[in-house]
N, C-alpha and C positions, 0 to 999 in steps of 0.2 A: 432692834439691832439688825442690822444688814447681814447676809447670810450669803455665802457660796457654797456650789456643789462639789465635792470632792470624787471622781471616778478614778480607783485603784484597778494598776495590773499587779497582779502577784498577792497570793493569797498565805505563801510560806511562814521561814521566820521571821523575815523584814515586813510582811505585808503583816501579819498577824499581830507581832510587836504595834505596828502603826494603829491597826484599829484597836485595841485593846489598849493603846494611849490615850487614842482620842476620846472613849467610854470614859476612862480615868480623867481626862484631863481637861478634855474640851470645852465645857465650860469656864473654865481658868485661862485657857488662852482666847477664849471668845471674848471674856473681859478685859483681857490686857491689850492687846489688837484693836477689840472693838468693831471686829468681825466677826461671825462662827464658817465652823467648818462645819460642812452635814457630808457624810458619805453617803455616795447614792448608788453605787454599783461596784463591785469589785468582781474582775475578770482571773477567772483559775484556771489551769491544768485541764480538770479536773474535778465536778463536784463532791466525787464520793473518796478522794486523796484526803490521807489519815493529816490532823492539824493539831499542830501546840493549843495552838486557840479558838476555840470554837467559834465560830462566825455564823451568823442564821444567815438559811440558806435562801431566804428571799433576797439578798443583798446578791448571790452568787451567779454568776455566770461564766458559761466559756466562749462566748463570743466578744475577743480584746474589744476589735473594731466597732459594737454596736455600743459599748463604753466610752470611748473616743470620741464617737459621732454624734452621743446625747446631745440633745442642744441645751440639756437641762446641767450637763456637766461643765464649770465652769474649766476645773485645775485638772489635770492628768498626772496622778502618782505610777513612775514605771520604774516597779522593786522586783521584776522577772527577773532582771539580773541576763548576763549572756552577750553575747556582741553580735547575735545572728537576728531573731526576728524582734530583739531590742530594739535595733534600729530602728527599722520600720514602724514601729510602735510609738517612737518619740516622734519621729520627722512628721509621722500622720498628727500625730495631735498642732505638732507645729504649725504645719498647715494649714490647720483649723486654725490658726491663729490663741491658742488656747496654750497655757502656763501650763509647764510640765516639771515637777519635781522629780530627780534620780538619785539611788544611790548605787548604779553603775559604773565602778571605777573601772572595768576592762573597756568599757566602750566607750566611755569620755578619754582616752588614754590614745585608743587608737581614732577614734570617729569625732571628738571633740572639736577639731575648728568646723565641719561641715557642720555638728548639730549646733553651737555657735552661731554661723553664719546662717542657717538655715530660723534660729529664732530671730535674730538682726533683719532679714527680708521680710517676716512674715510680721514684725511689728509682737512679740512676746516674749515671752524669758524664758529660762533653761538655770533650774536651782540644784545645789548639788552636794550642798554640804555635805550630805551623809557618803557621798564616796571616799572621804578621805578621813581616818585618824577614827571612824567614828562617831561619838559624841565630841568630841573635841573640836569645839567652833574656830577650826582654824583656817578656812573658807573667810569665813566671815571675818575674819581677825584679818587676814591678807586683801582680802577686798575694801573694807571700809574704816576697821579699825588703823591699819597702816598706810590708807590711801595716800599720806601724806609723806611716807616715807620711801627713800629707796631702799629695797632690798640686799644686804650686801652676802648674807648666810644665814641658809636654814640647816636644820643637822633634824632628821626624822629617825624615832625607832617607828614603823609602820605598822608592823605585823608582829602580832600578840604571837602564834604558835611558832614562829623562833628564836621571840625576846623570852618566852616559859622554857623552853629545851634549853637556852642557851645558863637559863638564869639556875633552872635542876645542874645541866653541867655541873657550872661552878658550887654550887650547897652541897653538892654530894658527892662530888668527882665522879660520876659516873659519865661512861662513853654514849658520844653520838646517838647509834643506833639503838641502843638499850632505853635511851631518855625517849627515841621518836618514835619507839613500838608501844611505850608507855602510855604516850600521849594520844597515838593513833585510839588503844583501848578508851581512855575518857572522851573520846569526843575532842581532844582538843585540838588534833591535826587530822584534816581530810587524809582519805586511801584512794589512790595516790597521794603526795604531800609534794607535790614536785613545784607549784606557783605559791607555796607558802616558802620549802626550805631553798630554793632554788631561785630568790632573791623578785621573781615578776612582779608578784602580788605588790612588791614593794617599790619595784618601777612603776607603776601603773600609778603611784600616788604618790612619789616625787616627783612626775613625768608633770600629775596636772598643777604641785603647788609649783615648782621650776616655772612652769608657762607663766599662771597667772601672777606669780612674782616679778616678771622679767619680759611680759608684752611680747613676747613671740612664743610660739606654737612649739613645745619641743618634743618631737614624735620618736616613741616608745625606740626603735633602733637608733636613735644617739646615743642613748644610753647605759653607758656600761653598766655590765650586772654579776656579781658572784654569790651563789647563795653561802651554805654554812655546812655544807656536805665533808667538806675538808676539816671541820672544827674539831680537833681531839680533847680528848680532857687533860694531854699533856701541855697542849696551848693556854686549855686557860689557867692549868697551874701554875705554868710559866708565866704569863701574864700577870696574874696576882701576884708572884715573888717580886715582880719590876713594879707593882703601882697602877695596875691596868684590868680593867673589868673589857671583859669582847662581848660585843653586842653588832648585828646587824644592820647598818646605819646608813641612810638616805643621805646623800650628800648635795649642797645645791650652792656653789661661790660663784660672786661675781669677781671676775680676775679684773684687773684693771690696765688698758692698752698698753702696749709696748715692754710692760715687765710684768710677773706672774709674782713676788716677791715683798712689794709697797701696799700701800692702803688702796682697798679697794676707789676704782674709779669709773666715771662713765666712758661706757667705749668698747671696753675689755670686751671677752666673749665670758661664759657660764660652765664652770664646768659642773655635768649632771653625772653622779654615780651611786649605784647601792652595792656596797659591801659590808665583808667583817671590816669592824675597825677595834682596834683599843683605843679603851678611852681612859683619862685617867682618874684614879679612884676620884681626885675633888672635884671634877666635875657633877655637876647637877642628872645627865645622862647614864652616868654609871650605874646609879641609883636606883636606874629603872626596872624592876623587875617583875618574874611571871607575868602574865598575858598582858599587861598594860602599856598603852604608847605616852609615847612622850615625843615632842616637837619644840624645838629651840630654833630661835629667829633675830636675828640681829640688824635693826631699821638704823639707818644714817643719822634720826634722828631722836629716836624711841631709844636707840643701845638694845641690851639686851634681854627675853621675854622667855621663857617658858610653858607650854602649855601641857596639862600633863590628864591623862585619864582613861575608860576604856575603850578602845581601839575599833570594837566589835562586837557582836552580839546583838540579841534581839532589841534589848530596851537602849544603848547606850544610841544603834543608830535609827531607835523611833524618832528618838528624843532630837536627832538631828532633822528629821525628815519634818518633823513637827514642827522645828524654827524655820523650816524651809515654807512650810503649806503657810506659816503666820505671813510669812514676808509676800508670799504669789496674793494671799487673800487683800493682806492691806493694800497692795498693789492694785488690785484690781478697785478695790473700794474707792482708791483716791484718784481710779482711773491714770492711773501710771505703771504702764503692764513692761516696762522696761526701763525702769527707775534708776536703777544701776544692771547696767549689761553684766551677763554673765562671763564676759570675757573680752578685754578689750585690747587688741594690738596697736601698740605705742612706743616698739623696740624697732625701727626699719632693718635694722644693721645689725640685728640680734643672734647669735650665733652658739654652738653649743662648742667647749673645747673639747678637742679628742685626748681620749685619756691616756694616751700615750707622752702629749704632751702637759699631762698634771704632776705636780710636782708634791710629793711627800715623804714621810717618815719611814721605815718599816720595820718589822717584828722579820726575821727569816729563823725557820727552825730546818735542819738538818739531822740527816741518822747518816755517820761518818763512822769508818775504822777507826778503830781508837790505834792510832799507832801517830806517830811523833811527825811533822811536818804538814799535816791536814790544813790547821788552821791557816797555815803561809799560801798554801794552793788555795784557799776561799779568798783568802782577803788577796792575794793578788790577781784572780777573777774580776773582783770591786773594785780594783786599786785600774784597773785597765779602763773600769767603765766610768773612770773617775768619781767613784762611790767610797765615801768613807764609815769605817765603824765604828759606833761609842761607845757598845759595851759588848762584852763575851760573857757567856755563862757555859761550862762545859760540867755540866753536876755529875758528882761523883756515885759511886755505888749501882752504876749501871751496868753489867755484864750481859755476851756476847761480841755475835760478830760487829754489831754498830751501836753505837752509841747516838743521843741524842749534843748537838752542839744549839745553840741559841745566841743569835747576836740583834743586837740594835743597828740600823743602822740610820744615817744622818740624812735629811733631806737629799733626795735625789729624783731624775723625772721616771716616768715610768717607763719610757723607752728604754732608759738605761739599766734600767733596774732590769726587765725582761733580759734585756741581751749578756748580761751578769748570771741570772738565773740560767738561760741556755748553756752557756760556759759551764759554771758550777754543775749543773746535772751531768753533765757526762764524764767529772773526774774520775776515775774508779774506785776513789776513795770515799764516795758519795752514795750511799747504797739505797737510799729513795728517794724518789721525788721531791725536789727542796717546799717546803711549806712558808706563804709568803701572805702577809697579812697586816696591813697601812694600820701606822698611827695618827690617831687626832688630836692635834694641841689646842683648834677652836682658836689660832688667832686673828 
């Protein structure tokens, strides 16, 4: 059986997961491929840095570069992670003309058409499943599984540690910060937690299925982003009384030219966003709960698909990195080192829409004087922005100076919506911040 060398950077969780795959597994996928994988070097920090996984220390080094430069290594695994001497680390292997597997979503996010185009010059690939969802082959599902279809909508839950706070929220009515001190304790949100709750982590990986959905390149500042800092546990009670689980959600439609409103068409531009959204209870997404993602995709000619599982972690994104080393290896076997590009632009006119001009549902909650004329000053706010409402909920047995008010409101764009919301916050009747949070009907 024909045999390739594997040289890894990054000795951590994801590098440790990978080699303690490949003991476990290698075999199994040596037979299914019909090629083996041999690790022959793996590049660390640090030899004496404390590890999940023990690794002998004949394999270890801390010199990336003289990994890279083996001529004995055929494929370059780069699980450093980081967008500073990542780069450099991938484009040198590139240059060598040598396949490099990542599970880098910060650096495909922002660096992604250069290391693209810099595998496309150099005649080798750039594999990458594990940046996104995880184990969830949804890379691979968007590249060849769908190759045949247009993309019309993706809806991503991305990030495990604000689909677990958001999902404790709701089981326990407990507040925000009390769920994200919890979590910080088990390990389950980083200290800081600012690119988990604060919506990046989640751009970073709508940003690259967006692209590779939609043949143009769509970099990280198109993309609007709100994390879940604002989420109270009064929203998601609220929410659930109307039909409605909140979850943090990747958004990705193709509009279709001329009207934002009809069945999707070619032409239109994309609009790319991660927010809170409600979703409603029958939906498949609602569903989704504690640390696990889930990813919904709607092809022109497929309908609609589901992909659901964990998001992250040591084994969920070996298990990616390892359908990635099978695919560089067979490649190389069949002598077809860019069989399928890792990224192909095929959109000239591709465009992202500004979210200003997206058009949606929305949740607005309010703390108002409870005294007699309020609600006529909000909806005549609306009524100016030509924003209409479908439902009020003004719940009883709330005492002090403000009460909570809760309205639905009916499709409208979000330019209008913002300039309704400026109005509204400065009634004097309005005694915080209005709270403002998009519904998804997924049509």
């Amino acid at each position: 059986m024909q045999q390739v060398n594997l040289g890894m950077i990054g000795g951590g969780t994801v590098g440790g997961g990978v080699f303690q795959a490949l003991q476990r597994n290698g075999d199994l996928l040596a037979a299914r491929a019909g090629v083996g994988v041999r690790l022959q070097r793996i590049a660390v920090k640090a030899l004496d840095e404390p590890r999940k996984v023990e690794i002998p220390p004949a394999l270890l080094t801390t010199d990336w570069r003289s990994v890279v430069a083996d001529p004995q290594v055929h494929i370059v695994a780069e699980l450093a992670g980081g967008t500073g001497i990542a780069r450099e680390m991938i484009l040198t292997a590139l240059k060598l003309g040598k396949p490099v597997v990542t599970a880098n979503k910060a650096l495909l996010s922002a660096c992604g058409e250069e290391l693209f185009a810099a595998a496309r010059e150099h005649g080798t690939n750039l594999y990458y499943e594990a940046s996104v969802a995880g184990g969830i082959p949804i890379i691979k599902s968007l590249r060849e599984g769908f190759i045949g279809n247009r993309i019309l909508r993706i809806y991503g839950i991305v990030n495990g540690t604000c689909n677990y706070i958001l999902t404790r929220m709701q089981l326990e009515g407990a507040e925000f910060a009390d769920v994200l001190a919890d979590a910080q304790r088990q390990g389950y949100a980083e200290t800081p937690p600012d690119l988990d709750i604060d919506g990046h982590d989640s751009l970073h990986k709508i940003g690259i299925l967006a692209s590779l959905a939609h043949g143009f390149w769509v970099k990280p500042g198109q993309i609007h982003v709100e994390g879940i800092r604002n989420i109270s546990k009064m929203d998601i009670q609220f929410a659930g009384r109307l039909g409605y689980a909140i979850k943090l959600l990747g958004v990705v439609k193709k509009m279709p030219a001329g009207t934002r409103r009809t069945a999707p068409a070619n032409g239109g531009p994309v609009q790319v966003a991660v927010h809170p959204a409600l979703i409603p209870h029958t939906h498949v997404l609602a569903s989704v709960n504690d640390t696990f993602n889930a990813v919904f995709v709607r092809g022109d000619v497929v309908g609609d698909t589901v992909f659901y599982g964990r998001g992250a972690g040591q084994d969920p994104t070996a298990s990616a990195v390892l359908s990635d080393l099978a695919d560089a290896a067979l490649d190389l076997k069949l002598g077809t080192r860019n069989r399928l590009p890792p990224f192909v632009p095929h959109e000239r006119n591709g465009r992202v829409l500004p979210m200003a001009d997206a058009v949606s549902r929305f949740y607005l909650r309010l703390s108002v004087a409870d005294r007699p004329g309020v609600l006529a000053k909000v909806a005549a706010a609306l009524a100016r922005n030509k924003i209409g409402i479908s439902s009020v909920i003004q719940p009883e047995g709330h005492e002090g100076a403000s009460v909570p008010l809760i309205l639905m409101i009916h499709d409208a764009p979000n330019r209008a919506m913002s300039r309704a919301l400026a109005h509204i916050g400065r009634l004097p009747a309005v005694k915080a911040p209005p709270v403002m949070i998009r519904v998804e009907n997924f049509e």
